[in-house]
C-alpha positions as CSV (number, residue, x, y, z in Angstrom):
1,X,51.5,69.0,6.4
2,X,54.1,68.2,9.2
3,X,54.4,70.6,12.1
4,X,57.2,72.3,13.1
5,X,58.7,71.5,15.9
6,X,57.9,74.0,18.9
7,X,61.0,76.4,20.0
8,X,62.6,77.0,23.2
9,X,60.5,79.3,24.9
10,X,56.9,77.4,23.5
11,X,54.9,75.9,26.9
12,X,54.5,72.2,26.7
13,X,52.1,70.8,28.7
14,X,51.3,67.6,30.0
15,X,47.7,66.0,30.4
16,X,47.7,66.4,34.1
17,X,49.2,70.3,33.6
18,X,46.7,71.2,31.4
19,X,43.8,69.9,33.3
20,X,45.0,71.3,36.8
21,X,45.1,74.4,34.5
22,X,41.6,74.6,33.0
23,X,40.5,73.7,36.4
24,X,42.1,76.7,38.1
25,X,40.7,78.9,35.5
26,X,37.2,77.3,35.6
27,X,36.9,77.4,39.2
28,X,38.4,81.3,39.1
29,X,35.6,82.2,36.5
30,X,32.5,81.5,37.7
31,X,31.3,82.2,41.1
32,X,28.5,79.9,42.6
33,X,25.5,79.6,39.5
34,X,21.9,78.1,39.4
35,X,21.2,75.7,36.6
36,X,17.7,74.3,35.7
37,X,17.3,71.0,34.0
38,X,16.5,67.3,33.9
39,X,18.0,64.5,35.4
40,X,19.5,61.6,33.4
41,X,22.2,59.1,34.4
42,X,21.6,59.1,38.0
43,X,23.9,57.0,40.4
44,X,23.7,56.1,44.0
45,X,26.6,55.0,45.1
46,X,27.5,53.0,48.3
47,X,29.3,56.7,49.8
48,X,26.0,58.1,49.6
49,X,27.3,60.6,47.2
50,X,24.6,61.2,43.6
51,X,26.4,61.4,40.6
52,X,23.9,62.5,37.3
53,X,23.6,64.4,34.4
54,X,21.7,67.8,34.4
55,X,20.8,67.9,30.4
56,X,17.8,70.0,28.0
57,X,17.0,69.8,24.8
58,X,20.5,70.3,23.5
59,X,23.1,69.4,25.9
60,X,24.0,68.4,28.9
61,X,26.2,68.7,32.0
62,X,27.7,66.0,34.5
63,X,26.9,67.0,38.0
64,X,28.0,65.9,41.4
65,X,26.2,66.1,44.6
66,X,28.2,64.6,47.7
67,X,27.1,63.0,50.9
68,X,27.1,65.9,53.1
69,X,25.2,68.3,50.7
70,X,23.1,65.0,49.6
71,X,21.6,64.3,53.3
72,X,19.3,67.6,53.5
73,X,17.7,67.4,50.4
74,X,13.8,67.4,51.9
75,X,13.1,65.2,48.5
76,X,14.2,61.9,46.4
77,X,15.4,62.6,43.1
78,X,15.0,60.5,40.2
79,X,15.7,60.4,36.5
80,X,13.3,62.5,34.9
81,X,13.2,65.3,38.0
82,X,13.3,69.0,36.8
83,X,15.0,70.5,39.0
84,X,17.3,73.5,40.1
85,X,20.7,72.7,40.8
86,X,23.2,75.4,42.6
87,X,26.9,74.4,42.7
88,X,30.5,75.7,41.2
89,X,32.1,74.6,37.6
90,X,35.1,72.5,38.1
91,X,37.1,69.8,36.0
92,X,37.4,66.3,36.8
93,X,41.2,66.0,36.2
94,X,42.3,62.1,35.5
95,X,39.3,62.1,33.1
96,X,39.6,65.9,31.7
97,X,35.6,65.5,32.6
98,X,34.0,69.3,33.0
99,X,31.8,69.1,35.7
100,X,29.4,70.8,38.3
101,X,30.0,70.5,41.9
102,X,26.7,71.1,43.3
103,X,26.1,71.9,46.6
104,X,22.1,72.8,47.0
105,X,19.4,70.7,44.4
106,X,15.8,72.0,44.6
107,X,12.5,70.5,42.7
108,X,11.6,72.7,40.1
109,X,8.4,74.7,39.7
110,X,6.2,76.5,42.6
111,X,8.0,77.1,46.0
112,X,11.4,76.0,45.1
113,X,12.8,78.7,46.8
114,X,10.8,78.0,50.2
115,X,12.4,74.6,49.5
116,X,15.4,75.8,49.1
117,X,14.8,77.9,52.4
118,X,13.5,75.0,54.4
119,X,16.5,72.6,53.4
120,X,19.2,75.4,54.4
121,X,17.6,76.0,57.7
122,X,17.8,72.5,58.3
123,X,21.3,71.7,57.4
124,X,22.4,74.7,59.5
125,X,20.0,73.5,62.5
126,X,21.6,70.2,62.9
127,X,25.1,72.4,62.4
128,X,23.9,74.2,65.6
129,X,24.2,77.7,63.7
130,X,21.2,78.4,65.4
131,X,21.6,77.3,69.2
132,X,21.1,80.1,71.9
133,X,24.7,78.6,73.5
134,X,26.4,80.0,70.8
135,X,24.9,83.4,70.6
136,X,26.8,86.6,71.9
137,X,25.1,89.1,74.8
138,X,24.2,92.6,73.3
139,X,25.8,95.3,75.4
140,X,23.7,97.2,77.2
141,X,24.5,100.6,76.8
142,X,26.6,100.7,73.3
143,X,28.6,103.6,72.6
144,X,28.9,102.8,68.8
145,X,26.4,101.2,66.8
146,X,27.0,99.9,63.3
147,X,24.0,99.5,60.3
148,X,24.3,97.2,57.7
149,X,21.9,98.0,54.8
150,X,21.1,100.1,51.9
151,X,22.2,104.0,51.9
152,X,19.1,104.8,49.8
153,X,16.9,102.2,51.7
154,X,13.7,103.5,54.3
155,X,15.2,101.2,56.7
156,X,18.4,103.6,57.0
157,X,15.9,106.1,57.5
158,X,14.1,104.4,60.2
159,X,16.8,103.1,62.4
160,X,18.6,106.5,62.3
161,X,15.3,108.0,63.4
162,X,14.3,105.4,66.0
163,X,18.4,105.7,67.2
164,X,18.2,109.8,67.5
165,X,14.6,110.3,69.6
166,X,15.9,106.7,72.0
167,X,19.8,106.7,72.3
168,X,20.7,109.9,70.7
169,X,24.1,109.5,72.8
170,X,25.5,106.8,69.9
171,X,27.9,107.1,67.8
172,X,26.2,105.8,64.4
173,X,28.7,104.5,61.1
174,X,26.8,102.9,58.3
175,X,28.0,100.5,56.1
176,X,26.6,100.1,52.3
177,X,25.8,97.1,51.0
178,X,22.8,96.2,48.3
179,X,20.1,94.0,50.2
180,X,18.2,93.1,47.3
181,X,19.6,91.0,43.8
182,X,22.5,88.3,42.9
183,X,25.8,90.5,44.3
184,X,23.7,91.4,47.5
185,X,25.2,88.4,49.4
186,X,28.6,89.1,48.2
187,X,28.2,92.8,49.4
188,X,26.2,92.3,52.9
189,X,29.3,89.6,53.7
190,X,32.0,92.3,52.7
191,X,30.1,94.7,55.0
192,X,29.9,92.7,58.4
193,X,33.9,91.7,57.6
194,X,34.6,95.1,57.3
195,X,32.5,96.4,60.4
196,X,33.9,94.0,62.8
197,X,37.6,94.1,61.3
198,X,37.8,97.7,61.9
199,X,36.7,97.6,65.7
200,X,34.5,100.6,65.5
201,X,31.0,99.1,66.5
202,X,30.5,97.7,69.7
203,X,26.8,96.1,68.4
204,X,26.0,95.4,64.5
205,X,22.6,95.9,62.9
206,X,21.8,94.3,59.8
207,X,19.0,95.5,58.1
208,X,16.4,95.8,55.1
209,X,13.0,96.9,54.7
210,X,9.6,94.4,53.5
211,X,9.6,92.5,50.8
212,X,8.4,89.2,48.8
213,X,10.7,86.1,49.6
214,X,12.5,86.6,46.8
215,X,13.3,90.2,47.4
216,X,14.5,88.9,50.9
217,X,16.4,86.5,49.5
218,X,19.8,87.6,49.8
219,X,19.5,87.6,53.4
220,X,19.0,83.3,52.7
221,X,22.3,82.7,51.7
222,X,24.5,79.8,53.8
223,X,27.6,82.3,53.3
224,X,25.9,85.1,54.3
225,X,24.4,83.0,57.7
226,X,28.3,81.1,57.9
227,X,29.8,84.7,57.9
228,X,27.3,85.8,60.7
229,X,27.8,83.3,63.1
230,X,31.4,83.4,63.1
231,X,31.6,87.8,63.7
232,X,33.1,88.5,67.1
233,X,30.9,92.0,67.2
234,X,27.1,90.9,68.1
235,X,24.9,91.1,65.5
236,X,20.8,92.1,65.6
237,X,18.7,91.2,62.4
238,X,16.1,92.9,61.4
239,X,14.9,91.9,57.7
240,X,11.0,92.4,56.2
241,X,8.2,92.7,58.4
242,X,7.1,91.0,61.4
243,X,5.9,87.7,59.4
244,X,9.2,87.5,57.3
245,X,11.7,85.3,58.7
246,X,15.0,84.4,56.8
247,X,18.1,82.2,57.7
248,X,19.8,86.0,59.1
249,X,17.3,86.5,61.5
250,X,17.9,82.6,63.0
251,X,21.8,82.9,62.7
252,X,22.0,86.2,64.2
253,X,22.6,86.9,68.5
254,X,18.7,88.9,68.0
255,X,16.0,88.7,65.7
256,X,13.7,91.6,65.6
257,X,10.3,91.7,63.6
258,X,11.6,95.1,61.6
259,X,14.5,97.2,61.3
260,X,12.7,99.7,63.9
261,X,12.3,97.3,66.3
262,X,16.1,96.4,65.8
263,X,17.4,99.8,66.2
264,X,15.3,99.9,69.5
265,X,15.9,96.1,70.5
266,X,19.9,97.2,70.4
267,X,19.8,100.5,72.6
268,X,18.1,101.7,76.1
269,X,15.1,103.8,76.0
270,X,17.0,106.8,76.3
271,X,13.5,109.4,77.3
272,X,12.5,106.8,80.0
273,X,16.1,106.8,81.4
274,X,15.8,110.6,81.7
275,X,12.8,110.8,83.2
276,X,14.2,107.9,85.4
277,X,17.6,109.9,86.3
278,X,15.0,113.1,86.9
279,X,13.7,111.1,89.8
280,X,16.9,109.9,90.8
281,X,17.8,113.7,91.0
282,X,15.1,114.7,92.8
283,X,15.7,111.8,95.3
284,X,19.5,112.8,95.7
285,X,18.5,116.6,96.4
286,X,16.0,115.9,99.2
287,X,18.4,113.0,100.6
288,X,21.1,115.4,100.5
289,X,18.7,118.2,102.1
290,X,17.8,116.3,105.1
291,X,21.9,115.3,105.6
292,X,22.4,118.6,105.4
293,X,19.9,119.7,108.0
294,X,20.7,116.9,110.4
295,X,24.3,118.0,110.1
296,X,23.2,121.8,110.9
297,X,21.5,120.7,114.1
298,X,24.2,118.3,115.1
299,X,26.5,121.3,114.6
300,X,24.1,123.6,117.1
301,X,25.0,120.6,119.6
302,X,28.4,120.3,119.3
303,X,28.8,124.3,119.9
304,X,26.6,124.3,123.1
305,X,28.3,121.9,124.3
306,X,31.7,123.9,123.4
307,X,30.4,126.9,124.9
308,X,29.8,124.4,128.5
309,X,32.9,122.7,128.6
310,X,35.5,125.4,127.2
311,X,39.2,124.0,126.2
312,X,40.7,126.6,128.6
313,X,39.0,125.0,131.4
314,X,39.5,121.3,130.3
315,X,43.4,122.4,129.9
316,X,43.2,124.0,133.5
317,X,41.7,121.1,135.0
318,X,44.2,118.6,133.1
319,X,47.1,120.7,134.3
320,X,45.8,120.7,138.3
321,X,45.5,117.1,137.8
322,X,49.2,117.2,136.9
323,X,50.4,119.1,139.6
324,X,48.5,116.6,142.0
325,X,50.2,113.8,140.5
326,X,53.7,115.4,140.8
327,X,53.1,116.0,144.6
328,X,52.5,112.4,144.9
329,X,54.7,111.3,142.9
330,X,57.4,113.4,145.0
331,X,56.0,112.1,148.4
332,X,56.4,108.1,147.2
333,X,60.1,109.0,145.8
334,X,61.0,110.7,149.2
335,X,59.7,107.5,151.1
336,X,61.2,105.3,148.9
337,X,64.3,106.9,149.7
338,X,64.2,106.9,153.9
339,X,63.0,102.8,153.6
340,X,66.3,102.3,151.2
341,X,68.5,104.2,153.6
342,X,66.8,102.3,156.4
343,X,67.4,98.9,154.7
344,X,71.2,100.0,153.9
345,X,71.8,100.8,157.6
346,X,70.4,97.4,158.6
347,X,72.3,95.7,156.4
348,X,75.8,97.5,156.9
349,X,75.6,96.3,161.0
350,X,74.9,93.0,159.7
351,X,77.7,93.0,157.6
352,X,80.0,94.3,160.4
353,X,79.2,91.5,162.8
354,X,79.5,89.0,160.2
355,X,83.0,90.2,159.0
356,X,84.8,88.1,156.4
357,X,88.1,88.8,158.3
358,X,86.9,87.1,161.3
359,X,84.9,84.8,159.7
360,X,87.9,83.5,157.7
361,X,90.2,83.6,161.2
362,X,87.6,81.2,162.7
363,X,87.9,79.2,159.6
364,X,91.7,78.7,159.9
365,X,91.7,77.9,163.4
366,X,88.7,74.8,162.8
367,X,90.9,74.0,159.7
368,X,94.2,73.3,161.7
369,X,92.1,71.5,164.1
370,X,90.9,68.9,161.5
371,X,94.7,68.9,159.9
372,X,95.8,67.6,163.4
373,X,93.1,65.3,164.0
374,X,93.4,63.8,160.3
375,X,97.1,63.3,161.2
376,X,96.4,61.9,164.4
377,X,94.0,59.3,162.5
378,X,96.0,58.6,159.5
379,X,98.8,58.0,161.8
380,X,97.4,55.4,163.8
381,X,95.6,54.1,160.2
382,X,99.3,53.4,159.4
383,X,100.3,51.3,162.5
384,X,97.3,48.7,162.5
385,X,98.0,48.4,158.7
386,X,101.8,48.1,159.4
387,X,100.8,45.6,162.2
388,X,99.0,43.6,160.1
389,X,101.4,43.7,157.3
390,X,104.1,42.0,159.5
391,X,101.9,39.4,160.7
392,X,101.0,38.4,157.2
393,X,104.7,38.7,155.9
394,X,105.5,36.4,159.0
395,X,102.7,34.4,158.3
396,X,103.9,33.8,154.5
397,X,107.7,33.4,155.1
398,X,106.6,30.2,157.9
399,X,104.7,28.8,154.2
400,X,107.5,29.9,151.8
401,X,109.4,27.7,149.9
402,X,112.6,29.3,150.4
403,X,112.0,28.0,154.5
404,X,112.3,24.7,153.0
405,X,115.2,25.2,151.2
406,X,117.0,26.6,154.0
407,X,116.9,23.2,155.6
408,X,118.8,21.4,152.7
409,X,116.5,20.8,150.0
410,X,116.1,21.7,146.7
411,X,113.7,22.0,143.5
412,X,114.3,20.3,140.6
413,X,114.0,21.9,137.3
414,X,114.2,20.2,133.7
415,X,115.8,22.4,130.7
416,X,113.3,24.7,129.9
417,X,112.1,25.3,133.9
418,X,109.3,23.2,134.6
419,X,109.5,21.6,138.1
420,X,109.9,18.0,137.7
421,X,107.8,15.5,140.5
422,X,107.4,12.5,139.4
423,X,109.5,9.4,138.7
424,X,108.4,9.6,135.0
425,X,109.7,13.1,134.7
426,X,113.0,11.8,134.7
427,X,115.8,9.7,132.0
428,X,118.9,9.0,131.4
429,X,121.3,11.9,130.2
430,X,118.2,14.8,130.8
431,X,120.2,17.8,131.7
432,X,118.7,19.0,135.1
433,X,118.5,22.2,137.2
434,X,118.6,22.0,141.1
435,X,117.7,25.1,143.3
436,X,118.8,25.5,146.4
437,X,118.3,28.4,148.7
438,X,121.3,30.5,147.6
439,X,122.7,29.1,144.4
440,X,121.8,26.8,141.6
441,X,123.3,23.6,140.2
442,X,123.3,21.7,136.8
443,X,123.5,18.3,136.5
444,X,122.7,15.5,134.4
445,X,120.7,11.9,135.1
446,X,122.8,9.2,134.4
447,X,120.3,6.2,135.1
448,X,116.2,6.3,134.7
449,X,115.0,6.1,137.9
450,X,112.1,3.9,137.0
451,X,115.1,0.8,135.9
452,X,116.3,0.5,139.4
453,X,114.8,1.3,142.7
454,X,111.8,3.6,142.6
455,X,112.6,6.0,145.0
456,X,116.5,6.7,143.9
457,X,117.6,8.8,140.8
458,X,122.0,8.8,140.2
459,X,122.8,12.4,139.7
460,X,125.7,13.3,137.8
461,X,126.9,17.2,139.1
């Protein structure tokens, strides 16, 4: 029969939609699960990854192991191995392949869970979980103190005890969680969360009485040691007995051998500090004692010695000092007083015999002496100058050309007033100028001196 065709509102999915969907709800189902079988099919890859199938005698299961789960195995497996296999369902989506993602592989049979035990401890070794760098200081005198464990447990009992007759000064909050079974891990991680979310506890305890290694196991689980060594509250461990050691106790900041020892490991000894702060008392009373008697006789001292040098007298003896100092005081002003008088007489007959009236008459008369004499010299400065001035204007006028043309001669000048000298000066129809000693003449040349005689030139007024 033919189908119908789907309506509006019917969901149509795709390959890859329905796949990412049965993945999501796969994942979402199952939490982390153990599964025991046989391997078949088992690959080695060059990414150091181990692909196989886990199968029994009616089905089986691929499985995928990668590289970084694969490396701290402790063992080699091989086809054929029985073996325990812890991981998470998942769906290989371009394939539609249902799958397990396994993340822990143990041999099968006696002491797989110490194998388990060993190969989580060394995983989370070389992770540096448990380095001492990364551990937290517990405080030394904590206020608030938070227990992880069982309610109904005797390890409650025991730390509460242990925490009353040592520290009975701490506030105490317990938080439940099962310690023992598959949902313990779940429920000892939602405990430490919870105590260091809400700030209360200043130092954690996590705790659980003795036990096989399987009733200890919860306290094994990587989640549980992950969640551990990422709290920002400190946390002391104190799991089994003193033999028992589980990945808590090597991820925690303390490991104690019980859950007593825990309780006590995380708090002062509270009897020994009050027999210690007895002695401190007693010390503080017979210190203060003796300050108190040494005061007393320092006192005694200070009031014979009041009684000997009474403030009256001091203050009588201050104030006859005073009146010493005044008297002095007036003495030196009064002397003071005659030398400045003294010094002002002096200097007032001083001042009368040097006057400035007479001083400045005297000046007057030495200054109209020097006028006269300056006269006097300036005067006679003037005639040897005027002396030698006519001598050298005589002197000059004998030398002067103007003598010369007094007698009749006269300079010759061409156009543009150069004095002309020589023969070659001269040429026919050059217009001339001719100085003589009162007036000037022009004329003109009307024959080259150098065609006729040498020493003639025809001038043409």
């Amino acid at each position: 029969m033919r189908p119908a065709a789907p309506g509006p509102e019917t969901a149509i999915y795709s390959p890859s939609e329905i796949n990412r969907e049965v993945r999501t709800h796969l994942e979402a189902g199952f939490a982390r699960i153990w599964l025991r079988g046989e391997i078949s099919n088992l690959a080695r890859p060059a990414s150091g990854h181990l692909y196989f199938s886990l199968k029994d005698a009616r089905a089986q299961i691929r499985c995928a192991l990668f590289r970084g789960n694969a490396t701290g195995l402790g063992f080699r497996p091989a086809n054929g191995d029985e073996v325990l296999v812890r991981g998470r369902l998942s769906l290989y989506e371009p394939r539609g392949d249902y799958q397990l993602i396994a993340d822990g592989l143990l041999a099968a049979g006696a002491g797989a869970l110490q194998q388990a035990f060993e190969a989580l401890k060394r995983k989370l070794e070389q992770e540096g979980l448990f380095a001492s760098e990364r551990k937290q200081p517990l405080p030394a005198w904590p206020a608030r103190i938070g227990v992880i464990t069982s309610p109904s447990g005797a390890a409650v009992r025991d730390i509460l005890n242990v925490l009353a007759q040592r520290w009975p000064l701490a506030r105490v909050r317990v938080y439940a969680a099962q310690v023992q079974g598959e949902q313990a891990p779940a429920e000892l991680i939602r405990a430490l969360l919870a105590a260091d979310r809400d700030g209360f506890a200043e130092v954690l305890l996590l705790a659980r009485g003795g036990g096989s290694l399987e009733d200890l196991w919860a306290f094994n689980d990587e989640q549980l040691a992950r969640t551990i060594a990422a709290l920002k509250t400190p946390v002391a461990c104190g799991v089994g007995h003193e033999t028992d050691f589980t990945i808590a106790d090597f991820v925690a900041d303390l490991r104690a051998p019980t859950p007593s020892a825990a309780a006590a490991a995380v708090t002062p000894d509270g009897p020994a500090l009050k027999r210690q702060l007895n002695g401190l008392e007693e010390r503080l009373r017979r210190t203060t004692q003796r300050a108190l008697d040494q005061q007393a006789q320092r006192l005694d001292y200070l009031d014979r010695r009041l009684t000997t040098r009474h403030p009256q007298r001091r203050l009588q003896e201050s104030l006859d000092h005073c009146i010493r100092l005044e008297q002095r005081l007036g003495r030196a002003i009064r002397r003071k007083i005659q030398s400045e008088q003294q010094r002002a007489a002096a200097l007032g007959q001083r001042l009368q015999s040097a006057s400035p009236r007479s001083r400045l008459n005297h000046g007057q008369d030495r200054l109209a002496a020097l006028r006269h004499r300056l006269a006097l010299a300036v005067r006679r400065q003037l005639d040897r100058l005027q002396d030698r001035l006519t001598g050298q204007t005589r002197a000059l006028d004998n030398v002067s050309p103007l003598r010369v043309l007094e007698r009749g001669y006269a300079v010759v000048r061409d156009a543009d007033g150069t004095a002309l000298t020589r023969a070659g000066q001269f040429r026919a129809g050059q217009e001339v100028h001719l100085l003589f000693r009162r007036f000037q003449v022009q004329a003109t040349i009307t024959r080259n001196p150098l065609d006729g005689e040498p020493d003639q030139t025809d001038l043409t007024r």
